[in-house]
Structure formats: C-alpha cells, structure tokens
C-alpha positions as a Python dict, from the first residue, in 0.01 Angstrom:
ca = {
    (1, 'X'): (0, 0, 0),
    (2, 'X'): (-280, -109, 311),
    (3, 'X'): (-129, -437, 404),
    (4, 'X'): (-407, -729, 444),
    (5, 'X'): (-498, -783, 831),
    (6, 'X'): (-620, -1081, 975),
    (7, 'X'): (-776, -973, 1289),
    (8, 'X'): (-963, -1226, 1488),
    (9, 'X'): (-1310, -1077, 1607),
    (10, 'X'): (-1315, -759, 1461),
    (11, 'X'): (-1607, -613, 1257),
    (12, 'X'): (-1539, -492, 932),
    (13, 'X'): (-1527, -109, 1033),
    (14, 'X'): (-1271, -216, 1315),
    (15, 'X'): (-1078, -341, 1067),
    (16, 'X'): (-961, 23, 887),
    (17, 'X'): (-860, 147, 1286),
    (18, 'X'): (-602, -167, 1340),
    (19, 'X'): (-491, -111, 1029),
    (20, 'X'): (-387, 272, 1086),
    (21, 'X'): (-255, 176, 1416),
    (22, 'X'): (-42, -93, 1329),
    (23, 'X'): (72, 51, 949),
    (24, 'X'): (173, 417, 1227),
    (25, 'X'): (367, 170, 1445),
    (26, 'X'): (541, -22, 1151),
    (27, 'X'): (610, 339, 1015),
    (28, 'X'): (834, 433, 1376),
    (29, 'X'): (1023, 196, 1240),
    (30, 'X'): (1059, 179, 843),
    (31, 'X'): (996, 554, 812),
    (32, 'X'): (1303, 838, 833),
    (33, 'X'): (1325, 891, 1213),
    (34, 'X'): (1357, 1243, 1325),
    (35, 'X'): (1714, 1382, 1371),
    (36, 'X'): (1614, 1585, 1638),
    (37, 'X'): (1624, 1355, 1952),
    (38, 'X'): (1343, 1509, 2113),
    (39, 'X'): (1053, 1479, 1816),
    (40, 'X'): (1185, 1132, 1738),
    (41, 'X'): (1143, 1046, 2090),
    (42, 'X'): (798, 1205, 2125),
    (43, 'X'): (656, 1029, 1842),
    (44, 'X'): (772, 719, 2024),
    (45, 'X'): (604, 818, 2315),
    (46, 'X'): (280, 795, 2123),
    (47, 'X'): (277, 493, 2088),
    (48, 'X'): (514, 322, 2341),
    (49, 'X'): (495, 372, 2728),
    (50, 'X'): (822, 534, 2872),
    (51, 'X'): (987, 293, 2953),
    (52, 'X'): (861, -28, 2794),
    (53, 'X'): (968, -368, 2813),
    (54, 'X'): (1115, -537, 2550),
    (55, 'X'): (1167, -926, 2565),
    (56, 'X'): (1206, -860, 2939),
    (57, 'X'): (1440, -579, 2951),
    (58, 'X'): (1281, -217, 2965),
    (59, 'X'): (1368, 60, 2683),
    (60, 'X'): (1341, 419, 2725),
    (61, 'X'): (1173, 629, 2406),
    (62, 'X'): (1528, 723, 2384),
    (63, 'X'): (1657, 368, 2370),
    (64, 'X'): (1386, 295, 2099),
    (65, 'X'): (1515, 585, 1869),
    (66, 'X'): (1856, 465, 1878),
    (67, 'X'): (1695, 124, 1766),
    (68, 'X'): (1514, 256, 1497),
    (69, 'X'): (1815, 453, 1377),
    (70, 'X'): (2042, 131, 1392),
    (71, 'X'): (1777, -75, 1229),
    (72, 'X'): (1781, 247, 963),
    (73, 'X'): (2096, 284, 891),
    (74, 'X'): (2130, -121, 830),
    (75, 'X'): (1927, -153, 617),
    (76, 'X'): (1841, 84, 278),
    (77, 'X'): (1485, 204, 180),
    (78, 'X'): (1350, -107, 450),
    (79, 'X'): (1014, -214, 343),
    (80, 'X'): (772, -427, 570),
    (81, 'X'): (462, -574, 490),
    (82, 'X'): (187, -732, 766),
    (83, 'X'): (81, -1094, 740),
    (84, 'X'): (-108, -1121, 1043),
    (85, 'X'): (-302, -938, 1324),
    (86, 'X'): (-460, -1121, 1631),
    (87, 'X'): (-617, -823, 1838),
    (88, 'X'): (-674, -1011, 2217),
    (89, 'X'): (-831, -680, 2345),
    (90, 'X'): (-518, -579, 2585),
    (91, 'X'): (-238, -777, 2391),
    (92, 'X'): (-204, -780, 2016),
    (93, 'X'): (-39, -1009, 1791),
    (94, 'X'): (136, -912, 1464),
    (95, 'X'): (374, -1118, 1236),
    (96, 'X'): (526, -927, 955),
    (97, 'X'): (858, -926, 686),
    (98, 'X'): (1121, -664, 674),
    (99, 'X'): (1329, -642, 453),
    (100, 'X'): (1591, -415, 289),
    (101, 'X'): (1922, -452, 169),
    (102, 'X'): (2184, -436, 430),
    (103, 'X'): (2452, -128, 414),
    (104, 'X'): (2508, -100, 755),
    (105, 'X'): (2567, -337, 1094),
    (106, 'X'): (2317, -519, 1165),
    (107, 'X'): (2292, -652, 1592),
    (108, 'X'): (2102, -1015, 1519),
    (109, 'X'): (2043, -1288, 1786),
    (110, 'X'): (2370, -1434, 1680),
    (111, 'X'): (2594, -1092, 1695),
    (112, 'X'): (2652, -826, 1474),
    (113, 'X'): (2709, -871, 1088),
    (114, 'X'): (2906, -595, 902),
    (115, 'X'): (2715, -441, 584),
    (116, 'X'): (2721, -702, 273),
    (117, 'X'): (2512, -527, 25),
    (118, 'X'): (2244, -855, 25),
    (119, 'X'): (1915, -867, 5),
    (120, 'X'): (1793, -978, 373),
    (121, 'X'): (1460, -1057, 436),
    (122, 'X'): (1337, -1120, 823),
    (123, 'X'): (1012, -1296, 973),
    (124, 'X'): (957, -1079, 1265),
    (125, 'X'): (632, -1178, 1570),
    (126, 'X'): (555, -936, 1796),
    (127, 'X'): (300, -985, 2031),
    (128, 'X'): (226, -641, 2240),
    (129, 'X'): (88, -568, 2558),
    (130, 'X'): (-106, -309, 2578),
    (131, 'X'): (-195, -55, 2851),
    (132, 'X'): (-407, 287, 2787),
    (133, 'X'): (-392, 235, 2438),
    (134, 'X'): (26, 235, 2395),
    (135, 'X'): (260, -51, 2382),
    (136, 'X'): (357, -106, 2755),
    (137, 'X'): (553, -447, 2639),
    (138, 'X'): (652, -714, 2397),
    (139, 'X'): (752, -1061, 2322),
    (140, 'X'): (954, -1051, 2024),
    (141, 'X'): (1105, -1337, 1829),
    (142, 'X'): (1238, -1308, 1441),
    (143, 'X'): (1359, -1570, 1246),
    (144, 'X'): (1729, -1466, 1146),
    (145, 'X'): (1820, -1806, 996),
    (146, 'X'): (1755, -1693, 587),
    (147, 'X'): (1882, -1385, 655),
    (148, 'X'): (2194, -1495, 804),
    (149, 'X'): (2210, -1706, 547),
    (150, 'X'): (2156, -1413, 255),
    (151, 'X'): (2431, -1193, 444),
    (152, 'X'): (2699, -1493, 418),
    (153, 'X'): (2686, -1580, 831),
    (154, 'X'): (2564, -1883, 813),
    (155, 'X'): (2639, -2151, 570),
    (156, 'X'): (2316, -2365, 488),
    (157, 'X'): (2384, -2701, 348),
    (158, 'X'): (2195, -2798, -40),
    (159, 'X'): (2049, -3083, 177),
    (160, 'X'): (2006, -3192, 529),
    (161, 'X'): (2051, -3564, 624),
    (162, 'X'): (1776, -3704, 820),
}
C-alpha cells in the first residue's frame, strides 16, 4: 500500500519520487534486514551517510543494522504507515506509526521492556538532514506513552484529576 504524503511545495510529479524515497527508507527498517553484515550495511549506506548522527550521537551503517535487527526482532511482521512529509529542500520531515506486536526486548526512552505479546503501536517524528541526497542526521522523538501503556510499563489512570 503507497502511504498518503503531505509534502509542502511539491508538484504533483514530485510527489511519486518522495514517496519511493521515503516508503525505501521506512523499508531499512520494517523489511527483513540482510543476515550478511556487509549487504545489510551497504544498503544502509544508500541511504544514510557513514557515520550519521542520531539525536546527537553518531551511528555507523553497522550501528544502524544492529538497530534495525533489534527493532526486528521486537517486534513481529512490524508494519508502518506515513502520516506526514514536510520536504524543506536539505531537511525533511516525516511523522509516521509503527507498530507490531512485541516478541522481543524492546530499548524505549524509559529502558528496556521484555517481550509481552501486546499489540504496541508508536508515533514516531523524524526530521532528517540531508546532505548529497543521504540522511547525514536526525532529530528523532516518538511518543512511547500508549505503548508503554499496551506492554503493561506504565499504568494509565481511567481519569486524570485536573
């Protein structure tokens, strides 16, 4: 399925190229990765410079393949789908789900939770910098709270007092 883009700016025709780039990049991700460390790398490298920085730290291809993996082997059959592009020219936005159900760790913002089975659903925004076409960084930010909720990591009150 060709997720809906919302790309600020962009002519209809430019539409069909973000689209490709951003469903490949979602696909690093979602997709089986390699188990040969070298391929899996490379097709990292397509996209990604070597190393990039992530949220202020910088990653290797390498260090994005063991990522993927984790991310992989936490959650089954992970599905994503896009719910917004901004394209800025040399940074791009995107906002997206992903979701899966979790049968394997999963490292969150508030630690690692063991496999539960659950349904968990995440809000993820990226916004990418880009230089010579490939991801040279990113801001990342994902909103854990339902799905730390979902796993059983975080109790959520019926109602909140105000």
């Amino acid at each position: 399925m060709t997720p809906s883009l919302l790309v600020a700016g962009a002519a209809e025709d430019e539409h069909e190229a973000m689209a490709f780039d951003v469903e490949r990049l979602l696909e690093l991700w979602t997709d089986p990765v390699p188990a040969d460390d070298a391929v899996a790398a490379e097709g990292f490298a397509r996209l990604y410079t070597d190393p990039v920085v992530v949220n202020g730290v910088p990653l290797t291809a390498a260090d994005l393949v063991a990522r993927a993996r984790a991310m992989q082997d936490a959650l089954e059959r992970p599905e994503r789908e896009v719910l917004g592009v901004v394209d800025a020219g040399d940074s791009v936005a995107l906002a997206f789900r992903l979701a899966g159900r979790q049968v394997g760790p999963l490292e969150t913002s508030a630690g690692r939770v063991p496999p539960t089975g659950r349904w968990l659903d995440i809000r993820i925004i990226d916004v990418l910098t880009l230089t010579d076409g490939r991801i040279s960084g990113i801001w990342m930010v994902a909103d854990w709270l339902a799905a730390l909720a979902a796993a059983g990591a975080v109790h959520l009150p019926d109602r909140l007092e105000q």
